[in-house]
TITOR-742786 format. One record per residue (C-alpha): y, x, z; residue in three letters. Coordinates in pm, whole numbers, plus 50000, padded with zeros to 5 digits. Each point is the difference from the previous one (the first is absolute). Example, Ala and Ser with C-alpha at 12.3 -4.5 7.8 and 13.67 -1.06 7.14 Angstrom:
residues 2
495505123050780Ala
503445013749934Ser
//
This chain:
residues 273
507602880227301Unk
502954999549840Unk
500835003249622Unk
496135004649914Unk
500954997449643Unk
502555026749997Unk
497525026050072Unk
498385022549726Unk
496515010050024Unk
497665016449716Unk
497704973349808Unk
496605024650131Unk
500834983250361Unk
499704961449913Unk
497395006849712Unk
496204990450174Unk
497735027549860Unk
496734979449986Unk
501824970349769Unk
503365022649863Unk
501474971850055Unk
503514995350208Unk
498824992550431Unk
499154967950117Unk
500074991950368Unk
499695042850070Unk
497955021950197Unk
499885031650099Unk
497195026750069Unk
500235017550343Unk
498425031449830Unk
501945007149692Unk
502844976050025Unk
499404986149671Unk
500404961849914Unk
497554972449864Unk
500664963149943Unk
498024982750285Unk
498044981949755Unk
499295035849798Unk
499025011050348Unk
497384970650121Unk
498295000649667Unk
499415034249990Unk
498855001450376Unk
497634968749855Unk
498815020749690Unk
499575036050226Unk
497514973250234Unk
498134979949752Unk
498685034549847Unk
499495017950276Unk
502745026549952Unk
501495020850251Unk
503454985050132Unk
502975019449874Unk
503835000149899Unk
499934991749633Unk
502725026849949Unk
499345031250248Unk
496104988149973Unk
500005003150444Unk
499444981750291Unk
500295002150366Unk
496194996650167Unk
498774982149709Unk
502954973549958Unk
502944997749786Unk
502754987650202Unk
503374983249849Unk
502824986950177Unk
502754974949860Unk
502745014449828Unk
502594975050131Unk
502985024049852Unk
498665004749686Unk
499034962249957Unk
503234990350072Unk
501845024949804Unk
497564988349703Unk
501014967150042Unk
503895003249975Unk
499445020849752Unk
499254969449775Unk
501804971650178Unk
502664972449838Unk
503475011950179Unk
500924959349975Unk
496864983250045Unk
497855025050147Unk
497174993549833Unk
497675032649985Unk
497885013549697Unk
497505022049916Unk
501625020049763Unk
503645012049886Unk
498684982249673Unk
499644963250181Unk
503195007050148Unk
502085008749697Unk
498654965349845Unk
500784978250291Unk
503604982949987Unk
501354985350367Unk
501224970349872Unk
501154986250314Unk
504314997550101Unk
501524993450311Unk
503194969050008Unk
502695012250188Unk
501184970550083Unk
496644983650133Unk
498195033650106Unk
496964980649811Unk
497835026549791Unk
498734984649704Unk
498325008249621Unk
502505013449775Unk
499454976449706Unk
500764972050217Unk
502955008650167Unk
503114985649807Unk
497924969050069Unk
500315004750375Unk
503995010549975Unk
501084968649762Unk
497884974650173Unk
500295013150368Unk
503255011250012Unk
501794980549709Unk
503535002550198Unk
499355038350012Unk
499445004149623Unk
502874978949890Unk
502595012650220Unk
498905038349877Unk
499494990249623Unk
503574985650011Unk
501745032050171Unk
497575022549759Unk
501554978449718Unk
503375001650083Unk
500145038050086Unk
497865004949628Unk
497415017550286Unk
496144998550029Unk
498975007250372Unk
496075004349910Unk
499335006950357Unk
502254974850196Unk
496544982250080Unk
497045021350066Unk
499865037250213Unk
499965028449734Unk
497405016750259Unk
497554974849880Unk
500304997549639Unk
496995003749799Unk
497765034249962Unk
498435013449765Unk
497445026850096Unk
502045026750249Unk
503144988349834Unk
501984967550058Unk
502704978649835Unk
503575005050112Unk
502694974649964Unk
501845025749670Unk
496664990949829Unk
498915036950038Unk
496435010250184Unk
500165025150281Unk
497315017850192Unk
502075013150300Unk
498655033150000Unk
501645034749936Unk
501425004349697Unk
499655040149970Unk
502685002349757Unk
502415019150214Unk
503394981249860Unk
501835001250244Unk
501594963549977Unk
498024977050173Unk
497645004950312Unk
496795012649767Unk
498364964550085Unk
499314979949674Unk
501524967550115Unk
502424976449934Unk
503355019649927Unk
498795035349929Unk
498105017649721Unk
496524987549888Unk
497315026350028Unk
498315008249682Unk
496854980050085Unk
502084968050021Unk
502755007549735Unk
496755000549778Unk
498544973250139Unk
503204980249971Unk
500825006949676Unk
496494992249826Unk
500814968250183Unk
502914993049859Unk
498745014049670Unk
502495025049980Unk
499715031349724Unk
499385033850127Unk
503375008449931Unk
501784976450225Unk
499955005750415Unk
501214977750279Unk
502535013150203Unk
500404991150398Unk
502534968349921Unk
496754990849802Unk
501684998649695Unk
498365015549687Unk
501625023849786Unk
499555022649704Unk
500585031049903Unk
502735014549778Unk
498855029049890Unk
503865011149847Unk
501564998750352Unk
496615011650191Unk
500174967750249Unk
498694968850089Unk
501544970549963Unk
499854962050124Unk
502584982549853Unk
500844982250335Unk
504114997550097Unk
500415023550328Unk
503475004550038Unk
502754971749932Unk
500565017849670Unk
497295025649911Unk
496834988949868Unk
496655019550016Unk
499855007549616Unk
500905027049761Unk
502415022349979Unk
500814988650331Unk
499005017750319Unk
496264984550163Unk
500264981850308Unk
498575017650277Unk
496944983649971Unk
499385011949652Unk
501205034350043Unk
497185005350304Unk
497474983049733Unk
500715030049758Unk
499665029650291Unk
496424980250066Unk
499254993049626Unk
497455028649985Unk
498324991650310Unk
499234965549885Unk
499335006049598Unk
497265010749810Unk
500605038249914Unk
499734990349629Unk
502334972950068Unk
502415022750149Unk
499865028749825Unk
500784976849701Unk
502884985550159Unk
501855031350077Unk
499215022249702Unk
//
């Protein structure tokens, strides 16, 4: 099964209706089709026998001849399962909660293949491959450059709930953006727009004012409200600049066609008037 993750079901199917709480290890009632937690299940078959009480579905309240038959629910388990899972470590939790407060801190070297924790990996690079770091921090300092991911695979940079780390310093959840710009493939990822979940998410990270968005060369800019554009302040031509009165780059000008999408209303409505 394929993309497990991907697919959108309503919260009614993976909520047990003995415990309300989300499935664990699923099963499903031949009668009404219904599912219970297996544990839910064998304690209420246990209860239904210690008092002496007819044996019944504890949602559709049948049985067939006197028995209350479940099957696994080896879709729905699954599905349950992804639905909560590390993309980098794939560690599973219970809850979308657990999940949002876990951080994958766990990188891949590129030059090794070795996968190791994140807080100890410039340890690994300057002690295990000293030549390595030398001969890239003096062509980094010659060229004024700082190649951030010259050592470790950007696929396995740390994550932060559903979201992980790229190499621009910018989290991305590589789902669909739904923003309809028309400039990038509609995936927030690396290189095209943020969707509004993760320009949020980015910018409380950064501590950024409400005022202030990120724009897909991950550069923050502001608004100016007297020429009704965003701008970065970044150089993006050999002479132009990305500032007032001159034109925005192109990155900029796409932030301001998106700038309702991704603002408050009150934020934007005071922005524009």
């Amino acid at each position: 099964m394929n993309n497990v993750s991907n697919i959108s079901i309503n919260n009614d199917n993976i909520i047990c209706p003995i415990d309300l709480n989300i499935l664990d290890n699923p099963v499903e009632c031949e009668i009404c089709n219904h599912n219970f937690c297996l544990k839910c299940y064998n304690e209420r078959i246990e209860y239904l026998k210690k008092n002496n009480l007819e044996i019944k579905c504890a949602y559709c309240n049948k049985n067939k001849d006197g028995k209350w038959i479940v099957h696994e629910n080896k879709f729905l388990k699954n599905l349950i399962k992804n639905l909560f899972k590390c993309k980098k470590c794939k560690k599973e939790f219970k809850n979308k909660e657990e999940l949002n407060n876990h951080i994958c801190k766990f990188i891949k070297c590129k030059i090794c293949k070795e996968t190791l924790n994140y807080e100890n990996f410039l340890n690994h690079i300057i002690i295990q491959h000293t030549e390595e770091f030398i001969k890239n921090f003096k062509v980094n300092n010659n060229n004024n450059n700082n190649n951030n991911n010259y050592y470790y695979d950007e696929n396995s940079l740390p994550v932060k709930g559903d979201k992980y780390l790229a190499s621009n310093g910018l989290y991305y959840c590589d789902k669909k953006t739904n923003l309809n710009c028309g400039c990038c493939s509609g995936i927030c990822s690396k290189g095209n727009c943020l969707c509004v979940d993760c320009m949020n998410y980015n910018k409380k990270i950064k501590k950024l004012n409400d005022i202030i968005l990120i724009n897909k060369a991950a550069k923050a800019a502001k608004y100016k409200k007297k020429y009704k554009s965003y701008y970065c302040n970044t150089k993006y031509t050999n002479e132009k600049i990305c500032h007032y009165p001159n034109e925005p780059c192109f990155e900029c000008q796409i932030l301001t066609k998106l700038m309702k999408k991704y603002l408050k209303s009150e934020v934007y409505n005071f922005l524009i008037n």
